[in-house]
PQR file with spaces between the fields and no chain letter, atoms N, CA, C, O and H, PARSE charges and radii, in Angstrom:
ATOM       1  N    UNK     1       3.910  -20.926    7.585 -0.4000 1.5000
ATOM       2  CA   UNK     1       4.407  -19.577    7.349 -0.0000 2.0000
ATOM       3  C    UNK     1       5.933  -19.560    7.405  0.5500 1.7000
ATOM       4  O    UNK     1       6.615  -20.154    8.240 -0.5500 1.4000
ATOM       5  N    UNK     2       6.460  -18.650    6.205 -0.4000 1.5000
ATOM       6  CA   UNK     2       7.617  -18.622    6.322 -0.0000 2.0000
ATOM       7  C    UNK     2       8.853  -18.210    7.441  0.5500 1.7000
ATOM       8  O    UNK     2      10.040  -18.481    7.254 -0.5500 1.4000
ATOM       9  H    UNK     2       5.906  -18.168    5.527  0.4000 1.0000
ATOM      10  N    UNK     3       8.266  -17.434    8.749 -0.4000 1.5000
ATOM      11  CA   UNK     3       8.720  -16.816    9.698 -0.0000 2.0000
ATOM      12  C    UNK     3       8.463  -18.112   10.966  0.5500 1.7000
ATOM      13  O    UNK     3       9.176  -17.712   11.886 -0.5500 1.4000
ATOM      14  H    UNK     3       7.302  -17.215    8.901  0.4000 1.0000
ATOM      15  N    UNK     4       8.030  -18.975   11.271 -0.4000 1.5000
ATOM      16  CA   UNK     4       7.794  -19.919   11.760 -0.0000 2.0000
ATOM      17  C    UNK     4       8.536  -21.258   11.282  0.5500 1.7000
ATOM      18  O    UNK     4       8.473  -21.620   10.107 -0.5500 1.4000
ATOM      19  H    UNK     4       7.451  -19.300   10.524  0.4000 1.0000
ATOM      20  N    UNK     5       9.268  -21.996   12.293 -0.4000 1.5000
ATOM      21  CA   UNK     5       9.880  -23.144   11.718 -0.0000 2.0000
ATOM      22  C    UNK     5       8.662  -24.095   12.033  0.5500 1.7000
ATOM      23  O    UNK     5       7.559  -23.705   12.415 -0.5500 1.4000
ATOM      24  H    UNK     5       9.319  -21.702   13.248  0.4000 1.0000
ATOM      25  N    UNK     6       9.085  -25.583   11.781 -0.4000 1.5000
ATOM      26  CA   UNK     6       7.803  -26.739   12.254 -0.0000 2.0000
ATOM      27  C    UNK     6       8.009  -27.245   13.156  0.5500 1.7000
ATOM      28  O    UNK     6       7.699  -28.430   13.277 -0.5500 1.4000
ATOM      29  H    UNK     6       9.981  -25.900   11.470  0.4000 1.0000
ATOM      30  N    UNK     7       8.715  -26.436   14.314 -0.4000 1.5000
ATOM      31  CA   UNK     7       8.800  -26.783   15.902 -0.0000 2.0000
ATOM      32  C    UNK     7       7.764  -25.302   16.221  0.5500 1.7000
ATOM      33  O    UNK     7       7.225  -25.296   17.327 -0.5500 1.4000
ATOM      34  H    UNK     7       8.968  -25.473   14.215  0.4000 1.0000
ATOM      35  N    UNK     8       7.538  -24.301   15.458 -0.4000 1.5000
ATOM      36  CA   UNK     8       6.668  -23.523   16.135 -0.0000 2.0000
ATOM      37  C    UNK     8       7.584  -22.126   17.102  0.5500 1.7000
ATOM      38  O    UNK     8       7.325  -21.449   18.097 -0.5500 1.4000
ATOM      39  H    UNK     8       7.976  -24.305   14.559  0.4000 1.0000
ATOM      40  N    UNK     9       8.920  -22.244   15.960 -0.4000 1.5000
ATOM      41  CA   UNK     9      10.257  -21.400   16.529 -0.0000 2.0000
ATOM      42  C    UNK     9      10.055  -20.508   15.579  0.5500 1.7000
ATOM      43  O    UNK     9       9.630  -20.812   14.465 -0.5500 1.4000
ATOM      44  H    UNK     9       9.130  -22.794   15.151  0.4000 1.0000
ATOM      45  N    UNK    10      10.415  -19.036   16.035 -0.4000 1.5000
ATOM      46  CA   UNK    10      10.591  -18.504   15.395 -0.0000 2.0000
ATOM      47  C    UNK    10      11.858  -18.168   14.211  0.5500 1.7000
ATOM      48  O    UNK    10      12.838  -17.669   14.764 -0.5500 1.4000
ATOM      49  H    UNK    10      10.760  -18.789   16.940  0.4000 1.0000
ATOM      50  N    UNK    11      11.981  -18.302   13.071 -0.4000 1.5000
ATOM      51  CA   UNK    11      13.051  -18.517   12.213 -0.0000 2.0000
ATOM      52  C    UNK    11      14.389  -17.099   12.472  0.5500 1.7000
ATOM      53  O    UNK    11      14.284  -16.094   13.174 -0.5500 1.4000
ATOM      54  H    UNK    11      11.185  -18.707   12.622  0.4000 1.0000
ATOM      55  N    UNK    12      15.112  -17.377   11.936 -0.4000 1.5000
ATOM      56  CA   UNK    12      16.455  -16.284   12.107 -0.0000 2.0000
ATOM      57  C    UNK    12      16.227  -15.082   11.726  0.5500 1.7000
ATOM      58  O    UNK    12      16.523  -14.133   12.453 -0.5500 1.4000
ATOM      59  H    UNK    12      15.198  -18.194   11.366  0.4000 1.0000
ATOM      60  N    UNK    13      15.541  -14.889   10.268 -0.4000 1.5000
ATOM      61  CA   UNK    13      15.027  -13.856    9.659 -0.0000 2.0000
ATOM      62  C    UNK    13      14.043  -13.003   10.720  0.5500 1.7000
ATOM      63  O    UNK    13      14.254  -11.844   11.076 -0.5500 1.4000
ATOM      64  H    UNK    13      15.300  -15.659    9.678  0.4000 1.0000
ATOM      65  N    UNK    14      12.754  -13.969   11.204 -0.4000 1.5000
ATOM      66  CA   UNK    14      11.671  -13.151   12.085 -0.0000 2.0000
ATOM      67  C    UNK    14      12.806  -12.875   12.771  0.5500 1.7000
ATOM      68  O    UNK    14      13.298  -11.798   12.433 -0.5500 1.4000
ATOM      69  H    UNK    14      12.582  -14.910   10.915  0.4000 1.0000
ATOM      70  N    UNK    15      13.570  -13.626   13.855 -0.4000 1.5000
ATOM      71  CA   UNK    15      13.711  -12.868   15.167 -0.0000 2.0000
ATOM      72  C    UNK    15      14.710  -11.315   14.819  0.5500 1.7000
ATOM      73  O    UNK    15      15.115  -10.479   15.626 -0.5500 1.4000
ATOM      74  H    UNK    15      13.170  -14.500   14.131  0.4000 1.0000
ATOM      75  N    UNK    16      14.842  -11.359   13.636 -0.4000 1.5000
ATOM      76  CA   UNK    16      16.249   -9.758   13.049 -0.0000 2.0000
ATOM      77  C    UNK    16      15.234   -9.036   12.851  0.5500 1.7000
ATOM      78  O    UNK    16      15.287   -7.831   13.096 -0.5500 1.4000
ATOM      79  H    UNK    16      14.514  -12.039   12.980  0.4000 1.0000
ATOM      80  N    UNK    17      13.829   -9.773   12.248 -0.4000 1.5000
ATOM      81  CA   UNK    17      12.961   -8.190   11.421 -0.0000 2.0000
ATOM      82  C    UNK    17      12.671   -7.833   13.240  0.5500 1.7000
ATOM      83  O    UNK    17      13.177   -6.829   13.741 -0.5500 1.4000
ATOM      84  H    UNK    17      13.786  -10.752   12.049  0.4000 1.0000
ATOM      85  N    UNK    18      11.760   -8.854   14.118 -0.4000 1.5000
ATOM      86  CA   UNK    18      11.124   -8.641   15.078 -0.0000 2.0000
ATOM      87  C    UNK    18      11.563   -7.584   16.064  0.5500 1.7000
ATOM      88  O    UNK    18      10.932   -6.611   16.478 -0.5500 1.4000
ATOM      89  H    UNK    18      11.348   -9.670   13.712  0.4000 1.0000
ATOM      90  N    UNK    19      13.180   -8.127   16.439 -0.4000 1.5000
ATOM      91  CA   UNK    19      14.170   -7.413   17.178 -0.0000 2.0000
ATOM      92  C    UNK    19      14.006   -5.833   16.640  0.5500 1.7000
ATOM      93  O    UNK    19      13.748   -4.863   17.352 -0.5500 1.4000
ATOM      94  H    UNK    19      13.693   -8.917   16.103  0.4000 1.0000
ATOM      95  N    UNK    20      14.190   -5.837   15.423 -0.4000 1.5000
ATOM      96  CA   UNK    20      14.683   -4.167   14.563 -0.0000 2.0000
ATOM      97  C    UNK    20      13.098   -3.367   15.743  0.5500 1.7000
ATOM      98  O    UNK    20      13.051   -2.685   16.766 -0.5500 1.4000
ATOM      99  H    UNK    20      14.399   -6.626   14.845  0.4000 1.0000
ATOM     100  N    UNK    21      12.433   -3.770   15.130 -0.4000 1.5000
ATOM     101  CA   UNK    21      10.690   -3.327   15.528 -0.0000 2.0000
ATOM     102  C    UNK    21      10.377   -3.087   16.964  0.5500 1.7000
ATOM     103  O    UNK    21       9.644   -2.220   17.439 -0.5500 1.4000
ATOM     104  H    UNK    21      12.472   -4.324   14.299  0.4000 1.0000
ATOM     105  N    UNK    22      11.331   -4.369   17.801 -0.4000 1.5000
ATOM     106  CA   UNK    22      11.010   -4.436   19.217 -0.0000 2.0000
ATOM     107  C    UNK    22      10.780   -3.040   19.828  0.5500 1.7000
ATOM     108  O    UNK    22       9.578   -3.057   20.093 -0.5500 1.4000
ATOM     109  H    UNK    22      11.927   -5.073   17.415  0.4000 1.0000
ATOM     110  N    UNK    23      11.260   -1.868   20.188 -0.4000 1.5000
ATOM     111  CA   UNK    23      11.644   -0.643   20.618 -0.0000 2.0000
ATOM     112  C    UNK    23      11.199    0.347   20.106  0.5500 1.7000
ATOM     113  O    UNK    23      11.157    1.400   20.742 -0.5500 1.4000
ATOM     114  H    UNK    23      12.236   -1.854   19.973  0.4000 1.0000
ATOM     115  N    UNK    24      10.627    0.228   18.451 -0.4000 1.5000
ATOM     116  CA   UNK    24      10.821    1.376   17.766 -0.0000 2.0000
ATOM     117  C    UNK    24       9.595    1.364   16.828  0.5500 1.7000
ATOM     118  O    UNK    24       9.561    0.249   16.308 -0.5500 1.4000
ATOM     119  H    UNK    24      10.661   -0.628   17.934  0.4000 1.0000
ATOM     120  N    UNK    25       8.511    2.175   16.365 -0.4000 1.5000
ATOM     121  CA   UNK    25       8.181    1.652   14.795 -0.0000 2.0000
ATOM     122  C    UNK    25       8.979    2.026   13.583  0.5500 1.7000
ATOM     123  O    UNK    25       9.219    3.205   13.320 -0.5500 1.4000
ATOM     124  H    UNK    25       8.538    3.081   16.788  0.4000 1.0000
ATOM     125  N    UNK    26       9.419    0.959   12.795 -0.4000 1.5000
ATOM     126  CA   UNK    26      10.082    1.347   11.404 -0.0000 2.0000
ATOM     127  C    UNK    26       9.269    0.756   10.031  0.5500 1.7000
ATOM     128  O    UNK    26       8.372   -0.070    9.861 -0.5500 1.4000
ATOM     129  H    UNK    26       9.224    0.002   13.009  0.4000 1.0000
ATOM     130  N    UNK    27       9.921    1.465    9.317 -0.4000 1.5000
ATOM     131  CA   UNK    27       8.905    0.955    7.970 -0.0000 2.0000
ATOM     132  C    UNK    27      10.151    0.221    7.669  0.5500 1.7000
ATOM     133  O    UNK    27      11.260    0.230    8.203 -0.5500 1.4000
ATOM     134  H    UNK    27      10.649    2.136    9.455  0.4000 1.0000
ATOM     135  N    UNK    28       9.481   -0.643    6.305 -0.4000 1.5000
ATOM     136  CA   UNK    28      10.230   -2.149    5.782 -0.0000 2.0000
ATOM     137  C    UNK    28      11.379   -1.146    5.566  0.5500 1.7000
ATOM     138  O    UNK    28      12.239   -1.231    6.444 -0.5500 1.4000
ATOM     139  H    UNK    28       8.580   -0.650    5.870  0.4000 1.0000
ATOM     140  N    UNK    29      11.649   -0.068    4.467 -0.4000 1.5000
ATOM     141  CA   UNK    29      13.067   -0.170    4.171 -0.0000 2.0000
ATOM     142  C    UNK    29      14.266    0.148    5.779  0.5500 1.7000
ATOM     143  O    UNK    29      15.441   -0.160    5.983 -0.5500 1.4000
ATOM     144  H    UNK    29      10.950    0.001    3.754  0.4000 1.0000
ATOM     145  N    UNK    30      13.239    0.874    6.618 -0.4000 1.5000
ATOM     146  CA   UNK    30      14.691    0.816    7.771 -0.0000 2.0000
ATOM     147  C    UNK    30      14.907   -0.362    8.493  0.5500 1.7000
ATOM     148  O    UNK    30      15.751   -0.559    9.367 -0.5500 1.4000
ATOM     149  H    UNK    30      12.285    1.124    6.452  0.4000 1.0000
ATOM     150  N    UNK    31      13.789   -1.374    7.899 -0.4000 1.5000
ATOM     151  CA   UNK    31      14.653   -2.951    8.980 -0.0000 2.0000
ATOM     152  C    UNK    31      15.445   -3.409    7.930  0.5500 1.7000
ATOM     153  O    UNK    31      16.513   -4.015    8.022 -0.5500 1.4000
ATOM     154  H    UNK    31      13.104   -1.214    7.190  0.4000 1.0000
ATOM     155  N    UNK    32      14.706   -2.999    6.691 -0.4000 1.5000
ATOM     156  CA   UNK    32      16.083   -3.568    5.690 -0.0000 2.0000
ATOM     157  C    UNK    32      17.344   -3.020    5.767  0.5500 1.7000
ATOM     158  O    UNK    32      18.282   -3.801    5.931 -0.5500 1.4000
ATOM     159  H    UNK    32      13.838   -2.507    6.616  0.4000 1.0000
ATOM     160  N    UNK    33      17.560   -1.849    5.684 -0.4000 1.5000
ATOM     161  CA   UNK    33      19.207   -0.880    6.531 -0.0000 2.0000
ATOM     162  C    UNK    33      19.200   -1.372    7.504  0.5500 1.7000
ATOM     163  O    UNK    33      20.303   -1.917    7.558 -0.5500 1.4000
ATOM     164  H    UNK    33      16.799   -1.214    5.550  0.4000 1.0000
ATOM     165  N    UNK    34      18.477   -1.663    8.742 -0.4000 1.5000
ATOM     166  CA   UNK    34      19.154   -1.784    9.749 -0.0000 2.0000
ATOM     167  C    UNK    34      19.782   -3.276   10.132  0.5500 1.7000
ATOM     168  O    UNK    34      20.645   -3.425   10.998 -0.5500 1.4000
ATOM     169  H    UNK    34      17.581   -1.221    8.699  0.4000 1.0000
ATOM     170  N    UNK    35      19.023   -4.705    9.091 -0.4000 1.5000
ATOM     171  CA   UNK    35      19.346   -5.973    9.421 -0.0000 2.0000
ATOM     172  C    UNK    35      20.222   -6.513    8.156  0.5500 1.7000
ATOM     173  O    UNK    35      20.749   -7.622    8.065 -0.5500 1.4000
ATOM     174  H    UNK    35      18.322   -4.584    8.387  0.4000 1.0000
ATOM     175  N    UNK    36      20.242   -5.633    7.366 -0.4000 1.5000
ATOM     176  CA   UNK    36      21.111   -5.786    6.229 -0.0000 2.0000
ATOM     177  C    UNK    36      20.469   -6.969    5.252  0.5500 1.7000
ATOM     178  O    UNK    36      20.988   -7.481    4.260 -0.5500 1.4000
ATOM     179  H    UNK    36      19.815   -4.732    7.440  0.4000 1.0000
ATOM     180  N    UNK    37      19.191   -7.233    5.843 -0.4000 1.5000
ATOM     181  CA   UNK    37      18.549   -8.023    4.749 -0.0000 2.0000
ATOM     182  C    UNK    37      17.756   -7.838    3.583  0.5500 1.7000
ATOM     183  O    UNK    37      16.960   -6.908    3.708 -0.5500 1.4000
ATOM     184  H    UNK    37      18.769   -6.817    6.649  0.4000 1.0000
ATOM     185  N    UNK    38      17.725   -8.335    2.663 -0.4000 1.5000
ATOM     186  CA   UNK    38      16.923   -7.513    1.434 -0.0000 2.0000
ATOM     187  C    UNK    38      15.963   -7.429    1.758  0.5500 1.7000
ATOM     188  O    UNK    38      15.326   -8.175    2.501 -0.5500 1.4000
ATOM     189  H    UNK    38      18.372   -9.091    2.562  0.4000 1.0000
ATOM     190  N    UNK    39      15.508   -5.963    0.972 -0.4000 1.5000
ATOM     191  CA   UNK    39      14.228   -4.793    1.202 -0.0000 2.0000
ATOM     192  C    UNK    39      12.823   -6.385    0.920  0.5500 1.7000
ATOM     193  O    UNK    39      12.030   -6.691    1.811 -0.5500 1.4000
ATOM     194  H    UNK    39      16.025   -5.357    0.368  0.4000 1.0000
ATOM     195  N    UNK    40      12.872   -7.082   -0.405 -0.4000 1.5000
ATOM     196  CA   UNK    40      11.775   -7.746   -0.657 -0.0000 2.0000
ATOM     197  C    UNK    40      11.442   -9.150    0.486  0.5500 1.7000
ATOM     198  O    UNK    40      10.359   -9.681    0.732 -0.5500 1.4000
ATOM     199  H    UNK    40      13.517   -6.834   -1.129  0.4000 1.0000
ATOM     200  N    UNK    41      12.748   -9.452    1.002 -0.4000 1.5000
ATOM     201  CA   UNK    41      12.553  -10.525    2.210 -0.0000 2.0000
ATOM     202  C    UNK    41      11.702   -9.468    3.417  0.5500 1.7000
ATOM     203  O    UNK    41      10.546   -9.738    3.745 -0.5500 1.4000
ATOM     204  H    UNK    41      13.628   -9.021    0.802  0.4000 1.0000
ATOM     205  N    UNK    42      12.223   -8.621    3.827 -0.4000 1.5000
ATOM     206  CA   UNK    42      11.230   -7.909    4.534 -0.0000 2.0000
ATOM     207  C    UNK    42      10.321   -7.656    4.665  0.5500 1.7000
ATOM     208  O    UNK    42       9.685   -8.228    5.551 -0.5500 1.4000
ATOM     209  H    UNK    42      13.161   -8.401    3.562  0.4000 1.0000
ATOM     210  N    UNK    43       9.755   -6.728    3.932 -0.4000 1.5000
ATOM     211  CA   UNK    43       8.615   -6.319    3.206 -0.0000 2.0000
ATOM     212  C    UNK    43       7.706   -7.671    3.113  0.5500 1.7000
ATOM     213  O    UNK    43       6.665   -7.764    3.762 -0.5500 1.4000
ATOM     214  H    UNK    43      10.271   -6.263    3.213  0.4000 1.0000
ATOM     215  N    UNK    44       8.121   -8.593    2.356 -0.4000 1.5000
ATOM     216  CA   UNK    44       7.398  -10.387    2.525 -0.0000 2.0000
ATOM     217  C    UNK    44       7.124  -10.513    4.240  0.5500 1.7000
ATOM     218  O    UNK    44       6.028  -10.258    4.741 -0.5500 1.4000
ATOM     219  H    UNK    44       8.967   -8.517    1.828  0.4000 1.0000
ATOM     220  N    UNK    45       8.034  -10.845    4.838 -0.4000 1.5000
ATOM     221  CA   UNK    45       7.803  -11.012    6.652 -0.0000 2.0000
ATOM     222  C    UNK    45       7.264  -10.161    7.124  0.5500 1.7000
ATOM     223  O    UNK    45       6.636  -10.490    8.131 -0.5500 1.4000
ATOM     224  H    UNK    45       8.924  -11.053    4.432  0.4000 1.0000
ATOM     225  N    UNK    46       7.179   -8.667    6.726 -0.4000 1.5000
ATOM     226  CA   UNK    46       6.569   -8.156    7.546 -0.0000 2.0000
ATOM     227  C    UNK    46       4.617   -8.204    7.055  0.5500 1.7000
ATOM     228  O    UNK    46       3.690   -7.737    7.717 -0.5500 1.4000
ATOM     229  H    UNK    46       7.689   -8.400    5.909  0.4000 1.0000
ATOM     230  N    UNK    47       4.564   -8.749    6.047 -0.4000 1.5000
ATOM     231  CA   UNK    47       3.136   -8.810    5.757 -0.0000 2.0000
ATOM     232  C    UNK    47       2.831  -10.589    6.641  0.5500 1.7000
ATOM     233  O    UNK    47       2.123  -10.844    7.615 -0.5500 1.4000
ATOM     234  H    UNK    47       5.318   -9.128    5.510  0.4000 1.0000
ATOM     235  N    UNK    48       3.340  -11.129    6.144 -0.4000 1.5000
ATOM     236  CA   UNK    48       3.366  -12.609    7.157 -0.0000 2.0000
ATOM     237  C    UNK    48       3.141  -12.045    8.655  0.5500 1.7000
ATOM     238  O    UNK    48       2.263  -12.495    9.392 -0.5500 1.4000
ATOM     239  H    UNK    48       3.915  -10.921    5.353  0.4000 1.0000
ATOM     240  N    UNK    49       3.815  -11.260    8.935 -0.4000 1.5000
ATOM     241  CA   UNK    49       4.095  -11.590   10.496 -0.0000 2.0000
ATOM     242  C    UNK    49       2.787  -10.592   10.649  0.5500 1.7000
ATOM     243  O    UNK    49       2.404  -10.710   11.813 -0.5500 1.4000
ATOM     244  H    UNK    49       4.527  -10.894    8.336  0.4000 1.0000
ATOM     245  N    UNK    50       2.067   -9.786   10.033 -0.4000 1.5000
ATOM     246  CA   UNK    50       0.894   -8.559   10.533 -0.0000 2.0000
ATOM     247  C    UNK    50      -0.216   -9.757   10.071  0.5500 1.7000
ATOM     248  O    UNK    50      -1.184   -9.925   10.812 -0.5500 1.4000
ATOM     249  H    UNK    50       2.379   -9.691    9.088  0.4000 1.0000
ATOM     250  N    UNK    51      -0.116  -10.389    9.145 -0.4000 1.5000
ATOM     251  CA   UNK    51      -1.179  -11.138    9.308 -0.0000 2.0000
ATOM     252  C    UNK    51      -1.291  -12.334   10.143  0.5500 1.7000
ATOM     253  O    UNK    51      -2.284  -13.047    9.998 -0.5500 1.4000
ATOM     254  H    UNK    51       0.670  -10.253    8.543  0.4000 1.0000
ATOM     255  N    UNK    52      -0.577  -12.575   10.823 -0.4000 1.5000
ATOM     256  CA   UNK    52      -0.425  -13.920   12.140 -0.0000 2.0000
ATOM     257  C    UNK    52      -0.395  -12.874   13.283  0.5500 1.7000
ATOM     258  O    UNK    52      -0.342  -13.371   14.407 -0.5500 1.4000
ATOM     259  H    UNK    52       0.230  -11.996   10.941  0.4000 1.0000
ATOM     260  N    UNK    53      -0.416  -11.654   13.221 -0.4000 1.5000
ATOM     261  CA   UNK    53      -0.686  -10.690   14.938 -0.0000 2.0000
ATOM     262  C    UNK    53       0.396  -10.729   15.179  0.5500 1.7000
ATOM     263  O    UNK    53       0.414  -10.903   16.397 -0.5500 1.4000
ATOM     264  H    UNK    53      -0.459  -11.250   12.307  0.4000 1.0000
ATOM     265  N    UNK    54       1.582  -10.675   14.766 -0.4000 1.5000
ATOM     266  CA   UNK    54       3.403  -10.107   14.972 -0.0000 2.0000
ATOM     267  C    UNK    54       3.961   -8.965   15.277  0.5500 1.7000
ATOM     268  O    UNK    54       4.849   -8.597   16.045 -0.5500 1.4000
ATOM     269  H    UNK    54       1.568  -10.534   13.776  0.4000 1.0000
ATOM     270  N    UNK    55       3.214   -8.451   14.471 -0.4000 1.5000
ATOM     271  CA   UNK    55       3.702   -7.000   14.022 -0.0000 2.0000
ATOM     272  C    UNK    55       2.073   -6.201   13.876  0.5500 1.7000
ATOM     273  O    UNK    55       1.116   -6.825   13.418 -0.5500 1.4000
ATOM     274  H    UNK    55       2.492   -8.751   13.847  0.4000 1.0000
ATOM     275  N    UNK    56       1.970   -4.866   14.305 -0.4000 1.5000
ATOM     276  CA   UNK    56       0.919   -3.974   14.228 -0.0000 2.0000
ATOM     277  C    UNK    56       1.384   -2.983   13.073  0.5500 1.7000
ATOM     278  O    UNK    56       2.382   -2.290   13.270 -0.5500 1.4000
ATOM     279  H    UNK    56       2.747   -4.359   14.678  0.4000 1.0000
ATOM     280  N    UNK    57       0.609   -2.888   11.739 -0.4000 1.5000
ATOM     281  CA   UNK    57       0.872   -1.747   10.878 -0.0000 2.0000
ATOM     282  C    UNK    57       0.038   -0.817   11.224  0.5500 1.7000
ATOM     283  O    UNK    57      -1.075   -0.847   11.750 -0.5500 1.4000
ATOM     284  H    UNK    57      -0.201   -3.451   11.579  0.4000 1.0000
ATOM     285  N    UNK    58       0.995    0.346   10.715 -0.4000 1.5000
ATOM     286  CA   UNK    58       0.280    1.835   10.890 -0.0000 2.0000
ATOM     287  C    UNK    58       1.014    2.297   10.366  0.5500 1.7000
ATOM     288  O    UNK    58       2.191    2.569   10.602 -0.5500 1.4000
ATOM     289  H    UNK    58       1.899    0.370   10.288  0.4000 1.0000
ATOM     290  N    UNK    59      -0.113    2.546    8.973 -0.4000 1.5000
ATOM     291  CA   UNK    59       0.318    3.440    7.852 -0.0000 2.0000
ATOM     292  C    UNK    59       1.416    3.107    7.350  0.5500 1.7000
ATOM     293  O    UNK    59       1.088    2.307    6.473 -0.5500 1.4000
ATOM     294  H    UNK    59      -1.069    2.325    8.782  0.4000 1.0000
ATOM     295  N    UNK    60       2.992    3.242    7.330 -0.4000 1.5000
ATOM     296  CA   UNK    60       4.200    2.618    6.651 -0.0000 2.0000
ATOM     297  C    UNK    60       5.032    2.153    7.820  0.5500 1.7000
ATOM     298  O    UNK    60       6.102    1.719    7.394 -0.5500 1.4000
ATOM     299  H    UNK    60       3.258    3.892    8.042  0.4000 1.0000
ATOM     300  N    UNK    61       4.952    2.086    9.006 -0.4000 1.5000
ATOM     301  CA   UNK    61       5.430    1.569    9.888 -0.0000 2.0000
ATOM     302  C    UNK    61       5.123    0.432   10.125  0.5500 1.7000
ATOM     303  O    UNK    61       4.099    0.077    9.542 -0.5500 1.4000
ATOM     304  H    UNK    61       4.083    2.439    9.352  0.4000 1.0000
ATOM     305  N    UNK    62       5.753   -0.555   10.963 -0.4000 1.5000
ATOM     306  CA   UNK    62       5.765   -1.817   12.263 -0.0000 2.0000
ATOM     307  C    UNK    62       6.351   -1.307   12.904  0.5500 1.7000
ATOM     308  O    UNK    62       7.212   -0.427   12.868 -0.5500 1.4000
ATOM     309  H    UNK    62       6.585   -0.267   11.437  0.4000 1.0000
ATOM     310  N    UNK    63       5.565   -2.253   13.993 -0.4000 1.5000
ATOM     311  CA   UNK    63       6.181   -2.193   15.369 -0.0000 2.0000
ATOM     312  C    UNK    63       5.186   -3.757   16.014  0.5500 1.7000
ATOM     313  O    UNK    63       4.175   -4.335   15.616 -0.5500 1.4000
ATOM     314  H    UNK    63       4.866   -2.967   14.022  0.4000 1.0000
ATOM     315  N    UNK    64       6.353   -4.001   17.422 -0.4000 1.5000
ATOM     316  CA   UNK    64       5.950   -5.705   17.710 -0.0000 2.0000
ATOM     317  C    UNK    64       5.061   -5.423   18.689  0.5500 1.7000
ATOM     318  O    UNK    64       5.068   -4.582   19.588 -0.5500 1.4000
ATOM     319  H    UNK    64       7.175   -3.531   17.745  0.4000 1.0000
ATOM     320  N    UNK    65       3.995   -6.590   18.242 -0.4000 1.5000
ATOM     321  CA   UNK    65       3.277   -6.916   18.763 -0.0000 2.0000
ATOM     322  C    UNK    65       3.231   -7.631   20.559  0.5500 1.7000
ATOM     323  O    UNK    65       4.293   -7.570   21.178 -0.5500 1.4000
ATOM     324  H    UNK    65       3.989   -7.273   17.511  0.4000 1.0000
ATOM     325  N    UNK    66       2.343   -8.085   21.070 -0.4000 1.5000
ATOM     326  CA   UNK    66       2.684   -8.885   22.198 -0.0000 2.0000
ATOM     327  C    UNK    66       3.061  -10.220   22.263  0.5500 1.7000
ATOM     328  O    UNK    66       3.713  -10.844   23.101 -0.5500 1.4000
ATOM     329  H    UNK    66       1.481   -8.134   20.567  0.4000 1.0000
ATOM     330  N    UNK    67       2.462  -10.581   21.093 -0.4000 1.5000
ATOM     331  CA   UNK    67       2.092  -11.661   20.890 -0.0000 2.0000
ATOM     332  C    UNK    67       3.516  -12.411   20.156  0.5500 1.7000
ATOM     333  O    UNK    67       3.734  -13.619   20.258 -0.5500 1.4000
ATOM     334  H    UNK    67       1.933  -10.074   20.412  0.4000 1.0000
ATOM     335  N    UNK    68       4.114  -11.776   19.662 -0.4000 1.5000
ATOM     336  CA   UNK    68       5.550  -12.133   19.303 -0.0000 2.0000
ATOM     337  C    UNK    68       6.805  -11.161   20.242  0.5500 1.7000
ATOM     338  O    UNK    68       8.022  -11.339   20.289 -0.5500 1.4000
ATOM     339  H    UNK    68       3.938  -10.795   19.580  0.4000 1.0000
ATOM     340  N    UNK    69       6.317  -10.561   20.631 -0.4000 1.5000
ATOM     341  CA   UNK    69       7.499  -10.601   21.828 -0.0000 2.0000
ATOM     342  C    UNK    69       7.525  -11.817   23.129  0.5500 1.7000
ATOM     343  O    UNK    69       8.330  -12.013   24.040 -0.5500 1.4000
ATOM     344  H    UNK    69       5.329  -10.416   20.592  0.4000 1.0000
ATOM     345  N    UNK    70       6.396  -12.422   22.777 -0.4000 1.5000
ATOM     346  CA   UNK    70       6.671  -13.492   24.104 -0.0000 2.0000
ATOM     347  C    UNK    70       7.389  -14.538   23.520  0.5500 1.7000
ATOM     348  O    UNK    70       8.181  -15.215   24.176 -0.5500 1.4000
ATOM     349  H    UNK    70       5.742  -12.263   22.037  0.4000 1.0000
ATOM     350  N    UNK    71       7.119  -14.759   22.070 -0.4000 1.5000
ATOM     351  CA   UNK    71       8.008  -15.731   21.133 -0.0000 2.0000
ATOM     352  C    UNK    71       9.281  -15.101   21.166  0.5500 1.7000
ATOM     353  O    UNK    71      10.070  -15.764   21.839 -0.5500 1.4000
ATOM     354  H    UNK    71       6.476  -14.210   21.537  0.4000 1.0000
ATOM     355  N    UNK    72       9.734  -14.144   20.723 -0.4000 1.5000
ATOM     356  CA   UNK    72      10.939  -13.619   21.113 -0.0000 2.0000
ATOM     357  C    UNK    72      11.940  -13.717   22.083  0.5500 1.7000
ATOM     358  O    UNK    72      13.159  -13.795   21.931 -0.5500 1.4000
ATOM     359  H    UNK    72       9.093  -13.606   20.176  0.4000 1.0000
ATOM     360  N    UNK    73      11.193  -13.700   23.205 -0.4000 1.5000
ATOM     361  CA   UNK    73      11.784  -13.748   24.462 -0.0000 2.0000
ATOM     362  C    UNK    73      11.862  -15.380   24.584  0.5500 1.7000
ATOM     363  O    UNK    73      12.817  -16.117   24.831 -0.5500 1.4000
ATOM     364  H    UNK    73      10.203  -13.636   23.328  0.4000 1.0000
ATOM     365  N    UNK    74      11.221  -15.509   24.458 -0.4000 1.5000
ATOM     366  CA   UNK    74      11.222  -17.501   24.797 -0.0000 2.0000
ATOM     367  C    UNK    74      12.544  -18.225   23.605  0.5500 1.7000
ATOM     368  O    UNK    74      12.745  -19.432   23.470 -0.5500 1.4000
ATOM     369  H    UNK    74      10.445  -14.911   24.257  0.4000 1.0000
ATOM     370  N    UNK    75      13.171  -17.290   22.985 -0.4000 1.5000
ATOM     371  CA   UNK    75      13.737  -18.157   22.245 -0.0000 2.0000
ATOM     372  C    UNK    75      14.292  -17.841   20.620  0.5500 1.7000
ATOM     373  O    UNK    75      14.831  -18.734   19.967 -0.5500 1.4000
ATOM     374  H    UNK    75      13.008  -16.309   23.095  0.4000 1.0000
């Protein structure tokens, strides 16, 4: 997966979408305003990361999961 390096790290991109999400639910275009990364890189990670248990959708929102805030925190 593209949000995963092959040490099992989370990549630069996840930890900006993850972070945006940590606190808050936002839909793809406000992590895209808020990480300044393009709307379609987002929108891509954030379907990656809901289907590996990252991120919880509801309805047009994310928001982080547990399961990647412990990746988060670790690193």
């Amino acid at each position: 997966m593209a949000c995963i390096d092959d040490k099992g790290n989370l990549t630069a991109t996840a930890k900006k979408i993850l972070t945006a999400v940590k606190d808050q639910s936002l839909t793809a275009e406000e992590v895209a305003s808020g990480t300044g990364l393009p709307l379609f890189k987002v929108r891509s990670s954030l379907r990656d990361m809901a289907s590996m248990g990252f991120v919880i959708q509801e309805d047009d929102t994310y928001q982080l999961n547990e399961k990647a805030e412990k990746l988060l925190n670790r690193g």
